[in-house]
N, CA, C and O atoms as a GROMACS GRO file, in nm:
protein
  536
    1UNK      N    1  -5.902  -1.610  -5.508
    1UNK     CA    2  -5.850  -1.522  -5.611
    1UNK      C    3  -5.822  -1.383  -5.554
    1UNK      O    4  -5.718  -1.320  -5.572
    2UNK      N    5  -5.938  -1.338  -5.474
    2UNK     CA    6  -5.952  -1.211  -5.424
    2UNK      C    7  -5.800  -1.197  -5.320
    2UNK      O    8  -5.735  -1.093  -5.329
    3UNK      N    9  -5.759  -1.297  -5.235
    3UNK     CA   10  -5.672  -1.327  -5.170
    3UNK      C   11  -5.533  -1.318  -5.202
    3UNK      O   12  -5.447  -1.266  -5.130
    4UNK      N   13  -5.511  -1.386  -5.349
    4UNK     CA   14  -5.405  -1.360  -5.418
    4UNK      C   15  -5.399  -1.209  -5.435
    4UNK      O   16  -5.330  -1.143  -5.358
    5UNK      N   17  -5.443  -1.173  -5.497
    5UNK     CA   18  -5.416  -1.038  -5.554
    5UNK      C   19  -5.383  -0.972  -5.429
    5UNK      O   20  -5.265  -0.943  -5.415
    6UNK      N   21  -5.469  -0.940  -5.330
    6UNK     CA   22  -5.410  -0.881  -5.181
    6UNK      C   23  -5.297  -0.902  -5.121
    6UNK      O   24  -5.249  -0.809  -5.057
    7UNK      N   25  -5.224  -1.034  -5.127
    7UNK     CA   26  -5.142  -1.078  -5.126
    7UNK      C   27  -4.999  -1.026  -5.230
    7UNK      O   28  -4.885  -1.006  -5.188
    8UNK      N   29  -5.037  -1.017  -5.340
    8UNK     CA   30  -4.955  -0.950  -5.478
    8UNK      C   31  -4.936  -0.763  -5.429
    8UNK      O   32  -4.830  -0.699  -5.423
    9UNK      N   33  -5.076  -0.714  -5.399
    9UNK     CA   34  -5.051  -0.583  -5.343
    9UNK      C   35  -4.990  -0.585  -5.208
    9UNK      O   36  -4.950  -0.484  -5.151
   10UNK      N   37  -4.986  -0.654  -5.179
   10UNK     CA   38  -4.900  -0.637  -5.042
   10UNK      C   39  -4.725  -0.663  -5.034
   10UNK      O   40  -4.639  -0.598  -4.974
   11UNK      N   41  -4.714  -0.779  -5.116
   11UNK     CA   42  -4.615  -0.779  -5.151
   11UNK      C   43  -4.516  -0.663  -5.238
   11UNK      O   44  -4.397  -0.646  -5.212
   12UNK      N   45  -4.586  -0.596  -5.335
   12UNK     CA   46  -4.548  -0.523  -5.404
   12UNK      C   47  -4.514  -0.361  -5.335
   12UNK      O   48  -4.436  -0.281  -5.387
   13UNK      N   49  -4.554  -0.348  -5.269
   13UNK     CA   50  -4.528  -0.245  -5.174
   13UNK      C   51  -4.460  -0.222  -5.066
   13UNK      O   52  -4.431  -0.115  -5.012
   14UNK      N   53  -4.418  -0.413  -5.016
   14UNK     CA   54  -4.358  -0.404  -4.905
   14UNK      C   55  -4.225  -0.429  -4.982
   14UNK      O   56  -4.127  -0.419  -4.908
   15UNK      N   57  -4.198  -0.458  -5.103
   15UNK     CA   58  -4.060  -0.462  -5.138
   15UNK      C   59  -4.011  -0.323  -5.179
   15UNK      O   60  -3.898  -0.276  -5.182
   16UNK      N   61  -4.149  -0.264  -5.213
   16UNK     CA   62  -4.112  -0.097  -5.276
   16UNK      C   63  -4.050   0.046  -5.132
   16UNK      O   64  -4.008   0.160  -5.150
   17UNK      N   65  -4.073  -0.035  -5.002
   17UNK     CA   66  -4.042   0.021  -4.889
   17UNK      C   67  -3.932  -0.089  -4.833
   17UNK      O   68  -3.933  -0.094  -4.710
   18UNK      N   69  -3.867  -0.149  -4.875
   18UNK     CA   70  -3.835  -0.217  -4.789
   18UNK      C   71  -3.683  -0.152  -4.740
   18UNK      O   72  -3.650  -0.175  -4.624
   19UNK      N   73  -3.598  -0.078  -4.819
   19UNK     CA   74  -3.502  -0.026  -4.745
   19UNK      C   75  -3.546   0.031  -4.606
   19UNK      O   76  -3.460   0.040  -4.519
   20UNK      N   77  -3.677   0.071  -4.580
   20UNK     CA   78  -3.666   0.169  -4.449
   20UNK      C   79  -3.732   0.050  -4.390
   20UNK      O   80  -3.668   0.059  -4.285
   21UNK      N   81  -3.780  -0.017  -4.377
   21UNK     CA   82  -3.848  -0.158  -4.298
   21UNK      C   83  -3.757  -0.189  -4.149
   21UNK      O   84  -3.638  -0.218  -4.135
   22UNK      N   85  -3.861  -0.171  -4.052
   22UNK     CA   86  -3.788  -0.221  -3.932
   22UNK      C   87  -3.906  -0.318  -3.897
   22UNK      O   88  -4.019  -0.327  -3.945
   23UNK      N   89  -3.836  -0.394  -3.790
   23UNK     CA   90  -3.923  -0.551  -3.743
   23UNK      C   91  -3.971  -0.471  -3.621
   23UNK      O   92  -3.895  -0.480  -3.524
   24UNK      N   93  -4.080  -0.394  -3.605
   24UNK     CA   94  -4.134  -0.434  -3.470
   24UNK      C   95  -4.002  -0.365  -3.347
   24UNK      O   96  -3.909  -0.285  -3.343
   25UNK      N   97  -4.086  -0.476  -3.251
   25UNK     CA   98  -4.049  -0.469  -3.121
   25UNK      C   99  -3.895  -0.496  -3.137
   25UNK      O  100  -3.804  -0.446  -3.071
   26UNK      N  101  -3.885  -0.610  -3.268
   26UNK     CA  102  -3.697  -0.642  -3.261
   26UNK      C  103  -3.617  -0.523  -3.309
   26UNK      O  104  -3.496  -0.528  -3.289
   27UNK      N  105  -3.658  -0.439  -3.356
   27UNK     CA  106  -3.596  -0.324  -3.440
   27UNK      C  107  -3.514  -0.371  -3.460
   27UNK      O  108  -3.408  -0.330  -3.412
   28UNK      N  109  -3.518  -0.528  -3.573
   28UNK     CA  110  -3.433  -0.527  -3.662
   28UNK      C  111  -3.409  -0.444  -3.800
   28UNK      O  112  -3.502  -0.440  -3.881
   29UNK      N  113  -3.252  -0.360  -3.835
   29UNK     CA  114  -3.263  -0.296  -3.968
   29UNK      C  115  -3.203  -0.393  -4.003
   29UNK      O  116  -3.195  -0.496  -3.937
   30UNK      N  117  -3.132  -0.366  -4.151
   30UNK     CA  118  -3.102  -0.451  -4.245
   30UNK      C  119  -2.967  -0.470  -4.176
   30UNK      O  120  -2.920  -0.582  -4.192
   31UNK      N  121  -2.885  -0.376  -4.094
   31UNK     CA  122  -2.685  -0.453  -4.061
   31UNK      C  123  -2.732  -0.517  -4.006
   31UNK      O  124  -2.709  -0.637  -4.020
   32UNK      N  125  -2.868  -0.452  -3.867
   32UNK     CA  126  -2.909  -0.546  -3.758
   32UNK      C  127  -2.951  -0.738  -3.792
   32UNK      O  128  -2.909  -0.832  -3.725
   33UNK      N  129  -3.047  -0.748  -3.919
   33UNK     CA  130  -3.091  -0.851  -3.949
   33UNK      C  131  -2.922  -0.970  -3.985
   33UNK      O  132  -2.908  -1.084  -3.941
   34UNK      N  133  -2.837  -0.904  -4.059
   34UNK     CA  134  -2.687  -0.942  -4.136
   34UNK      C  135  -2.643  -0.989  -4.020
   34UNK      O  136  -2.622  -1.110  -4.006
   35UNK      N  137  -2.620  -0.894  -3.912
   35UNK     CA  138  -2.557  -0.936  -3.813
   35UNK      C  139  -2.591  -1.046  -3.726
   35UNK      O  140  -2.513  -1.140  -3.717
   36UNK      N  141  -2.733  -1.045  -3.641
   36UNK     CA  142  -2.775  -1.113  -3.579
   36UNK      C  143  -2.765  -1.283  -3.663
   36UNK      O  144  -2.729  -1.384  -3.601
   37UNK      N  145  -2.800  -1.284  -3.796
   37UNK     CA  146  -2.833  -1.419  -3.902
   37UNK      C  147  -2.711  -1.458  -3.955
   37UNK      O  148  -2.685  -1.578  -3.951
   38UNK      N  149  -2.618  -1.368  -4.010
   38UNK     CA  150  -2.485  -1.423  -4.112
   38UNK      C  151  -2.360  -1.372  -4.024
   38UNK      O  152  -2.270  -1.434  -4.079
   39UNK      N  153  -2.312  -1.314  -3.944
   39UNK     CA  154  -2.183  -1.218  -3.925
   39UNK      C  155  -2.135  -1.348  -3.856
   39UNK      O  156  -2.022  -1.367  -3.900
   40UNK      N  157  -2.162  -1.432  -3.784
   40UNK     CA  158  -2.122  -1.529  -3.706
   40UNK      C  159  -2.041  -1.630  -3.827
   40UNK      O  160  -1.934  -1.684  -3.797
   41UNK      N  161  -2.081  -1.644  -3.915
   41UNK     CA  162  -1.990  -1.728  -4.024
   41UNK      C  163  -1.929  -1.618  -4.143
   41UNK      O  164  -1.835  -1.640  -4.220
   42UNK      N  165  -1.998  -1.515  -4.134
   42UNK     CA  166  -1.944  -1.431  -4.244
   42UNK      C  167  -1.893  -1.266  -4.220
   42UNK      O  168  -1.874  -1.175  -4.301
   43UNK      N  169  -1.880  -1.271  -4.082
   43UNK     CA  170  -1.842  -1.177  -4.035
   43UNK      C  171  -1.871  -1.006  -4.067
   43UNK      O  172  -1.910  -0.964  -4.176
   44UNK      N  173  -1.847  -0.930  -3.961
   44UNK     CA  174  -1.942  -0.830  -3.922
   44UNK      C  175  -1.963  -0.719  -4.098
   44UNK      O  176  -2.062  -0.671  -4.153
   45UNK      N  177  -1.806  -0.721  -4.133
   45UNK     CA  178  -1.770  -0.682  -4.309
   45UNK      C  179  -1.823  -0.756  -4.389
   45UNK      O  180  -1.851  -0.705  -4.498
   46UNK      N  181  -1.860  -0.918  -4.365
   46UNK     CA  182  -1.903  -0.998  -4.464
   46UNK      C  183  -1.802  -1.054  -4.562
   46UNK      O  184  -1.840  -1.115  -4.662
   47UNK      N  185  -1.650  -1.029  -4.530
   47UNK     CA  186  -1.561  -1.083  -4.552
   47UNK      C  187  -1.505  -1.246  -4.529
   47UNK      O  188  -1.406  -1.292  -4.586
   48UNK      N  189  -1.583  -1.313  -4.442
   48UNK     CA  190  -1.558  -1.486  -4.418
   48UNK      C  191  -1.503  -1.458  -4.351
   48UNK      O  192  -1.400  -1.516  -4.384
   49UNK      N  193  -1.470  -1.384  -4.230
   49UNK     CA  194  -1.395  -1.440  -4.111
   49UNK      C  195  -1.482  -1.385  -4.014
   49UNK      O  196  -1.441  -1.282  -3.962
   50UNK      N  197  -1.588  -1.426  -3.978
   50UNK     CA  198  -1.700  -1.481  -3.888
   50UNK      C  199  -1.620  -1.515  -3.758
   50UNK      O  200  -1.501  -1.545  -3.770
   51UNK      N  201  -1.678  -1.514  -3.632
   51UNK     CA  202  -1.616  -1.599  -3.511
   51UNK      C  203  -1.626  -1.736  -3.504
   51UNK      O  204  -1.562  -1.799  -3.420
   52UNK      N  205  -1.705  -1.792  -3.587
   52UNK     CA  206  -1.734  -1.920  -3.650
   52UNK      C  207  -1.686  -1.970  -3.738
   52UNK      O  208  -1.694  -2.093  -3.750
   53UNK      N  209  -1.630  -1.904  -3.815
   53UNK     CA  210  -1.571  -1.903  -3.940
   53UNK      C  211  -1.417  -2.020  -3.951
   53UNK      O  212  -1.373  -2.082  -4.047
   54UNK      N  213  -1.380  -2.014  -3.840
   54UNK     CA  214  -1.241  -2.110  -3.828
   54UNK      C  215  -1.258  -2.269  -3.770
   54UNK      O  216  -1.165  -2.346  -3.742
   55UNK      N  217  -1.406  -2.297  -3.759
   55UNK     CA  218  -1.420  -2.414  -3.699
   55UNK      C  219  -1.509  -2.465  -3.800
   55UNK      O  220  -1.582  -2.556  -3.760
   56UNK      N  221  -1.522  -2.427  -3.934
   56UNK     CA  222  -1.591  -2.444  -4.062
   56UNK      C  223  -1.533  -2.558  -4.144
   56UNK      O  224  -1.434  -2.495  -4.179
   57UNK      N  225  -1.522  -2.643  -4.185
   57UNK     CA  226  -1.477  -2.744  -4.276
   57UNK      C  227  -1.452  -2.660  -4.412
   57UNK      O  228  -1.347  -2.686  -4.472
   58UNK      N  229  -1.539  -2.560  -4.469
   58UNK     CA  230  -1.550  -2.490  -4.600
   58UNK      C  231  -1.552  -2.338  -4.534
   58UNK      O  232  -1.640  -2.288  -4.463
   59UNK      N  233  -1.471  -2.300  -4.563
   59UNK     CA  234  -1.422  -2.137  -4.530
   59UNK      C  235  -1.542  -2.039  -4.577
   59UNK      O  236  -1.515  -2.000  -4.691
   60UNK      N  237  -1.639  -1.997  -4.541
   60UNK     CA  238  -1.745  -1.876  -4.610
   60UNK      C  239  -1.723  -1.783  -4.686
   60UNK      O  240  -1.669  -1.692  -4.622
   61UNK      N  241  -1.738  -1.758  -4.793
   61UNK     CA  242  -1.709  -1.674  -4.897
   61UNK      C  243  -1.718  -1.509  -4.882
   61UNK      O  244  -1.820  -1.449  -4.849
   62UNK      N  245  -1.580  -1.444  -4.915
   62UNK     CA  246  -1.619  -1.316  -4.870
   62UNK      C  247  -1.735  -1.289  -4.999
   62UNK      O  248  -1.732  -1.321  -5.118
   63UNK      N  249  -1.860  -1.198  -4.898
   63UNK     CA  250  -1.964  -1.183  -4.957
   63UNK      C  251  -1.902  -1.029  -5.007
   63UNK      O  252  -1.994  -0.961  -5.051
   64UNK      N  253  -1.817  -0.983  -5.009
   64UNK     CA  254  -1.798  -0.805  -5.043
   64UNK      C  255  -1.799  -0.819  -5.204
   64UNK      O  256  -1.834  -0.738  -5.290
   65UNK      N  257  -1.736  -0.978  -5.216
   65UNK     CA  258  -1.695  -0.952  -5.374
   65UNK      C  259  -1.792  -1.009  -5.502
   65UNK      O  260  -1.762  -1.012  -5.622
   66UNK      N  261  -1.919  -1.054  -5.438
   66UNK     CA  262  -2.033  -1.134  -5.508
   66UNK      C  263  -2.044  -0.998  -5.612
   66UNK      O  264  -2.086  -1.046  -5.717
   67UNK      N  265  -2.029  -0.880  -5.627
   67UNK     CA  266  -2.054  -0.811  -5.760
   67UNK      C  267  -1.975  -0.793  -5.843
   67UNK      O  268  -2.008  -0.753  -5.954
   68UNK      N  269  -1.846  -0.817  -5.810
   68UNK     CA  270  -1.761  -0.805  -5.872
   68UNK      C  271  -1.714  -0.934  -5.932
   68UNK      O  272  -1.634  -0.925  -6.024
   69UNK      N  273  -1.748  -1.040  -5.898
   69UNK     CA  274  -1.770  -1.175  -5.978
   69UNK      C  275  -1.841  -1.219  -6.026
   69UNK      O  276  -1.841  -1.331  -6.078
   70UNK      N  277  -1.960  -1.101  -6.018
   70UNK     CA  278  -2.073  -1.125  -6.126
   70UNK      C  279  -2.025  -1.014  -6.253
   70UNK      O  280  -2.113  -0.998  -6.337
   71UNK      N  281  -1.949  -0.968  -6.266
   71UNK     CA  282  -1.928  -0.836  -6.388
   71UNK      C  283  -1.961  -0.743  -6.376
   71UNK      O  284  -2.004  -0.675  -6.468
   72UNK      N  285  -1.950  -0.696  -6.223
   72UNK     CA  286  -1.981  -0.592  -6.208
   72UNK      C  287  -2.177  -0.566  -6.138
   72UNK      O  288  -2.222  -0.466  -6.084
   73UNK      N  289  -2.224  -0.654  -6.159
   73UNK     CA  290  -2.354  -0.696  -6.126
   73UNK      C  291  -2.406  -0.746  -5.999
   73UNK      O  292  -2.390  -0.863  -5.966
   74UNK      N  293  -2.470  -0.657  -5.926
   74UNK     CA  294  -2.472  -0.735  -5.809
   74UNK      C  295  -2.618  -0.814  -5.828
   74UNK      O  296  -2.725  -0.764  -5.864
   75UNK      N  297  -2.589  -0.965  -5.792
   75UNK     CA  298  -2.692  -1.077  -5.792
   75UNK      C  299  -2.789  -1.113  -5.708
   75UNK      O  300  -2.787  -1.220  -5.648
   76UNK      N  301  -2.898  -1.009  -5.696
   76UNK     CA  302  -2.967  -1.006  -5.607
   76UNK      C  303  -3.035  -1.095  -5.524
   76UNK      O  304  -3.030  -1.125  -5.404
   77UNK      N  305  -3.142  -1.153  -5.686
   77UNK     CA  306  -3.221  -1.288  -5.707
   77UNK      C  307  -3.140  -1.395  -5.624
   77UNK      O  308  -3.195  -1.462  -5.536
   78UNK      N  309  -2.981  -1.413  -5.660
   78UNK     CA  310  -2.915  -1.550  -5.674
   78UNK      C  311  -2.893  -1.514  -5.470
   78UNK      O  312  -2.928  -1.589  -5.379
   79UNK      N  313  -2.842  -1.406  -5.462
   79UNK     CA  314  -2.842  -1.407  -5.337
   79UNK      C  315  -2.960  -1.424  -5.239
   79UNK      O  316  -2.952  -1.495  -5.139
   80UNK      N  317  -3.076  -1.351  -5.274
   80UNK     CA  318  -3.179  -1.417  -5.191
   80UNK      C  319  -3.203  -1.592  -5.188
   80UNK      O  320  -3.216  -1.661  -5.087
   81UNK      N  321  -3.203  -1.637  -5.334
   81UNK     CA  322  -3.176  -1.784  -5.298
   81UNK      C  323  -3.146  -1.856  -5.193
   81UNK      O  324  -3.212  -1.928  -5.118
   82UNK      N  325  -2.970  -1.805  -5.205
   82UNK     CA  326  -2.889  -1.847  -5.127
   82UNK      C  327  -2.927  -1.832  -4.991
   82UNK      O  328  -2.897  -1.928  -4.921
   83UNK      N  329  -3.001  -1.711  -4.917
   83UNK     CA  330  -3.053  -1.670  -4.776
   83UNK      C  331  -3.150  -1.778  -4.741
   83UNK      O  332  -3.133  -1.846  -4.639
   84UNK      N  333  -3.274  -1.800  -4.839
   84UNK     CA  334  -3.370  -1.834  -4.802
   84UNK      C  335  -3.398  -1.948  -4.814
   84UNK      O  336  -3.507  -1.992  -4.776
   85UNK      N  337  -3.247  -2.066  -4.905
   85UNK     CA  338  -3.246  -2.189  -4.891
   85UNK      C  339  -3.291  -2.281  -5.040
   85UNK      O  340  -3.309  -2.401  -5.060
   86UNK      N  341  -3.299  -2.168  -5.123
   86UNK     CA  342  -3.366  -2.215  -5.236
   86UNK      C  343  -3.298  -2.264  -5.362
   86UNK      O  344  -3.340  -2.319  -5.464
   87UNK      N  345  -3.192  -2.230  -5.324
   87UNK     CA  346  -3.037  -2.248  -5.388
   87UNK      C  347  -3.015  -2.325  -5.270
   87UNK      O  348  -3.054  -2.301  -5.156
   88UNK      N  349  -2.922  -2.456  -5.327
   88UNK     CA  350  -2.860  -2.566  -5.272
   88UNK      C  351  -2.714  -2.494  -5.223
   88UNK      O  352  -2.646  -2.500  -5.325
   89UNK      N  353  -2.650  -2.442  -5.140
   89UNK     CA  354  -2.497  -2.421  -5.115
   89UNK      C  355  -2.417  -2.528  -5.044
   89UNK      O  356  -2.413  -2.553  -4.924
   90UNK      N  357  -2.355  -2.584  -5.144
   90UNK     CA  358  -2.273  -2.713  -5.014
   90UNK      C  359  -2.222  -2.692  -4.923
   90UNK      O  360  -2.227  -2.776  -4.833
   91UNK      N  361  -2.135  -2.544  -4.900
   91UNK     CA  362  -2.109  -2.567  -4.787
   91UNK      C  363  -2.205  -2.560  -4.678
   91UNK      O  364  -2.148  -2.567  -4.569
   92UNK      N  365  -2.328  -2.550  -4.668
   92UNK     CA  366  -2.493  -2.523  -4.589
   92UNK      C  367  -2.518  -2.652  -4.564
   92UNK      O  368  -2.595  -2.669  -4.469
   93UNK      N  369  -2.464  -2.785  -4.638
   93UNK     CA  370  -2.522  -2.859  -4.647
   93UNK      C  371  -2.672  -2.895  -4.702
   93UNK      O  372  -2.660  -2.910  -4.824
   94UNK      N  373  -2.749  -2.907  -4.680
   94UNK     CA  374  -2.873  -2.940  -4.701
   94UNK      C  375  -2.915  -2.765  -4.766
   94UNK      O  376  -2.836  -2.677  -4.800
   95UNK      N  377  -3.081  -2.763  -4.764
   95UNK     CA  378  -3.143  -2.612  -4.838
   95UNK      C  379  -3.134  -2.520  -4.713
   95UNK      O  380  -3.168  -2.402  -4.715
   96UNK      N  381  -3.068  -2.604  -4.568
   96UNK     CA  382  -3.104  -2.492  -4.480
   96UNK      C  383  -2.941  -2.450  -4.429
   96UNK      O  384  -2.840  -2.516  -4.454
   97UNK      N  385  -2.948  -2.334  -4.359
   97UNK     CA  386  -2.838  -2.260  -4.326
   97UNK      C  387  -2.821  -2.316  -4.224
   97UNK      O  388  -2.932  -2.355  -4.186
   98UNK      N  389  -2.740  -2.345  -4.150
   98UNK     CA  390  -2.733  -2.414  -4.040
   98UNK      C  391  -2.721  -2.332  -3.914
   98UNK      O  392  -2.769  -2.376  -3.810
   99UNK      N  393  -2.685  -2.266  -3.917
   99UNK     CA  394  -2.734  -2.143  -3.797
   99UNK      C  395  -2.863  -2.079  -3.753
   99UNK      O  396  -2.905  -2.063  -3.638
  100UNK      N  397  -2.931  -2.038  -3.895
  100UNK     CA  398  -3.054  -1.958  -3.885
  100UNK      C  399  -3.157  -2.046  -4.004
  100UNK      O  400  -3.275  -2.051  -3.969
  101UNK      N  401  -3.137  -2.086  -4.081
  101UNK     CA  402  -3.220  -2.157  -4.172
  101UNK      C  403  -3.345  -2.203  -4.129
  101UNK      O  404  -3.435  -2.192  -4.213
  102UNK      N  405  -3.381  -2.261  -3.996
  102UNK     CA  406  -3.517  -2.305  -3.964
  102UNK      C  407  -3.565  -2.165  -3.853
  102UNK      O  408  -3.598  -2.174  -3.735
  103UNK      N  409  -3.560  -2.090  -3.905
  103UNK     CA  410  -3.608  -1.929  -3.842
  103UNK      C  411  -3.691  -1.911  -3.970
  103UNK      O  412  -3.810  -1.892  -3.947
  104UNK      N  413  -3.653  -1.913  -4.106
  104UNK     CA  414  -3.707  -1.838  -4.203
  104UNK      C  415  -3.774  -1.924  -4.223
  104UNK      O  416  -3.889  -1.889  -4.249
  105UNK      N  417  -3.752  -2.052  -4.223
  105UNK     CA  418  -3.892  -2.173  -4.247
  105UNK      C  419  -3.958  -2.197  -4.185
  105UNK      O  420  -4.048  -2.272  -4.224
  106UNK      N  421  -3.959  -2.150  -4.046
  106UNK     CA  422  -4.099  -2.131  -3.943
  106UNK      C  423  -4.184  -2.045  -3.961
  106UNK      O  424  -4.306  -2.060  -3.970
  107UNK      N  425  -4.099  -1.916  -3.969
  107UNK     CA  426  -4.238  -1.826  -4.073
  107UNK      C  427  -4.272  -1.810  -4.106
  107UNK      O  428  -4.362  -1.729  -4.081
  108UNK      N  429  -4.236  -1.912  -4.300
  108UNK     CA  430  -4.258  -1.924  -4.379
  108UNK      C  431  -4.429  -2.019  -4.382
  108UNK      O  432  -4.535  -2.011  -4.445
  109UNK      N  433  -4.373  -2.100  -4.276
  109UNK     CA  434  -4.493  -2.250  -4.271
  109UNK      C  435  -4.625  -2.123  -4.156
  109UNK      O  436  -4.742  -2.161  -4.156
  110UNK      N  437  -4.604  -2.039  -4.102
  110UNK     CA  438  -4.739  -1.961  -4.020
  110UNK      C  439  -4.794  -1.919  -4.114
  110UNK      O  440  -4.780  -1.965  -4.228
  111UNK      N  441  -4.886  -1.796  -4.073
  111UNK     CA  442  -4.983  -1.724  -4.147
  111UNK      C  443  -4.928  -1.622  -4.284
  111UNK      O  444  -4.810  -1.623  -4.316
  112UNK      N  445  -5.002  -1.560  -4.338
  112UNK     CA  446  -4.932  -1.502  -4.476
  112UNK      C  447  -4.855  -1.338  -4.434
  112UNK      O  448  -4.793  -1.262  -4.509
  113UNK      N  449  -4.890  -1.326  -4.281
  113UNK     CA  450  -4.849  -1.208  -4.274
  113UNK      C  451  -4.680  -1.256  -4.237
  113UNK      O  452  -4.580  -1.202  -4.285
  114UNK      N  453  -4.680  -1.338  -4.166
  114UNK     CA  454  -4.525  -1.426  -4.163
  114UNK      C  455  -4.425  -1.452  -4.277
  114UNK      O  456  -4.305  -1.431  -4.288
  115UNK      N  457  -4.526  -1.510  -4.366
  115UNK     CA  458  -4.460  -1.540  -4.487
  115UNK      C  459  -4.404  -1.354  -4.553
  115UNK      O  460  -4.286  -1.324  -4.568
  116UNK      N  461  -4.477  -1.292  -4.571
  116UNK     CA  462  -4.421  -1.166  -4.584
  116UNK      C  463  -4.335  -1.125  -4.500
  116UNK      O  464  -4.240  -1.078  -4.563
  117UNK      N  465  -4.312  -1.115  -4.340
  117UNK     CA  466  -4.211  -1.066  -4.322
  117UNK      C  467  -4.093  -1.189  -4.309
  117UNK      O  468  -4.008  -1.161  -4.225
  118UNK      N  469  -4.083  -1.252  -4.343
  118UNK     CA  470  -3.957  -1.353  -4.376
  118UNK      C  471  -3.954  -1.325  -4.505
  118UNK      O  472  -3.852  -1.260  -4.526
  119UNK      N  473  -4.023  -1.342  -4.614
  119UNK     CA  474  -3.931  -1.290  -4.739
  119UNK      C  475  -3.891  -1.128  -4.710
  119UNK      O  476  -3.774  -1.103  -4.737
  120UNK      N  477  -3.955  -1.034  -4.669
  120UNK     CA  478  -3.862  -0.933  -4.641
  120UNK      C  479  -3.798  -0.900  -4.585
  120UNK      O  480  -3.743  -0.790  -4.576
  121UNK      N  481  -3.792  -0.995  -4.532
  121UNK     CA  482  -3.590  -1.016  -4.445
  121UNK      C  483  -3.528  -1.060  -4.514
  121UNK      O  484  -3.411  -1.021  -4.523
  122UNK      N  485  -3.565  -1.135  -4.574
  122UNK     CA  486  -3.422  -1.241  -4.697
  122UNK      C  487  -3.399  -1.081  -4.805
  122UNK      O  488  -3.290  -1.035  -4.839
  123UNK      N  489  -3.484  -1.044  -4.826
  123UNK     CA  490  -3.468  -0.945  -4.945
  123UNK      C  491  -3.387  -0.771  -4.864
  123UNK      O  492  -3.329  -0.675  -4.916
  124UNK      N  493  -3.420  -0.802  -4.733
  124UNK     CA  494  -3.338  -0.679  -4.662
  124UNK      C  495  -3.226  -0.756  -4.650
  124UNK      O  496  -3.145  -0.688  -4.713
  125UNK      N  497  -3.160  -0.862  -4.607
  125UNK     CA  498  -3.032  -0.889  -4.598
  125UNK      C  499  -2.941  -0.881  -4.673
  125UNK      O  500  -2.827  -0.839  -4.653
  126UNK      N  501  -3.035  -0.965  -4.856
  126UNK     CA  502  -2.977  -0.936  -4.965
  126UNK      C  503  -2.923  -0.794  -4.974
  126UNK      O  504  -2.800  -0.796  -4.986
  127UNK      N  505  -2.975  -0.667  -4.973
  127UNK     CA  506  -3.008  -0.514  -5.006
  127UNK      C  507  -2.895  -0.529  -4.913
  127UNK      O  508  -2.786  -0.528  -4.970
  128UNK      N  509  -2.893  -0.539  -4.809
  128UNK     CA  510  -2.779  -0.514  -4.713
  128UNK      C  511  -2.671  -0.551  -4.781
  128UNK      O  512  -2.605  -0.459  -4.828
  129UNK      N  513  -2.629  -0.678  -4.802
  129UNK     CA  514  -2.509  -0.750  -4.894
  129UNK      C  515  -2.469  -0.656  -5.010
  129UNK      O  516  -2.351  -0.621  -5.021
  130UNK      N  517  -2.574  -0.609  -5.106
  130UNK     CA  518  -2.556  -0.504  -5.244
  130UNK      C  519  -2.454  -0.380  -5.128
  130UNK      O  520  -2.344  -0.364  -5.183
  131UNK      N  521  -2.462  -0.308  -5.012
  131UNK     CA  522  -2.374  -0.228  -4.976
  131UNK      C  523  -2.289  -0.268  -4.961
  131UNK      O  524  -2.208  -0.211  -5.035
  132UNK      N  525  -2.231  -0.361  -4.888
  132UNK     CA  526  -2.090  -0.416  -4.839
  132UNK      C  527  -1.990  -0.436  -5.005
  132UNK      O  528  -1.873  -0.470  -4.990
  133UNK      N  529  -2.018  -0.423  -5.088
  133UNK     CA  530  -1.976  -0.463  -5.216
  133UNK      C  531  -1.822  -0.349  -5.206
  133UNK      O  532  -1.814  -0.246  -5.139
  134UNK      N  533  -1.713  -0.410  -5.294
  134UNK     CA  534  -1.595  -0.313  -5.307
  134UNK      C  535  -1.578  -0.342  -5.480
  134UNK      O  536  -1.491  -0.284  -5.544
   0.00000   0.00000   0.00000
């Protein structure tokens, strides 16, 4: 019980900092995390033309316009989904991304300090995505 709750405070604080959040030794920031994980299919703007992007069966969706096809709303929740596999995307095939997808589920399956910083990467990438918006 005692565990949970530490867990709940930890969480709750690391999402309340998480714009300034860097990884360590990777000094990944949030373009850094976008880039290194998505730019390869969704390119460096997040527009779908990735360097990968033309050898795709299903073309990647420019991500600039996910708020503006929500009404103006950018979809935070629905987008972390989509990062972290929890949302089905066909073109992904399966729950995992096919590039990076078993990165966030290795961390996920280690210790709880892992599991925290993999969801706050899915939730910095998201945050990242909310800028690229037009």
């Amino acid at each position: 019980m005692e565990k949970t709750k530490l867990l709940g405070v930890v969480l709750a604080i690391g999402f309340t900092y998480v714009g300034s959040v860097t990884w360590g030794a990777e000094g990944d920031s949030s373009g850094a995390l976008y880039r290194k994980y998505c730019a390869s299919c969704h390119g460096e703007d997040g527009r779908g033309n990735g360097s990968v992007s033309r050898y795709l069966k299903i073309k990647p969706p420019d991500l600039t316009l996910l708020k503006k096809k929500n009404r103006g709303v950018y979809p935070l929740q629905r987008v972390m989904s989509s990062i972290d596999g929890s949302r089905t995307i066909r073109a992904h095939g399966d729950a995992q991304m096919p590039v990076w997808g078993e990165v966030f589920e290795k961390e996920a399956e280690s210790e709880k300090y892992q599991t925290l910083k993999s969801l706050l990467r899915v939730k910095v990438i998201a945050e990242y995505l909310a800028t690229l918006q037009r």
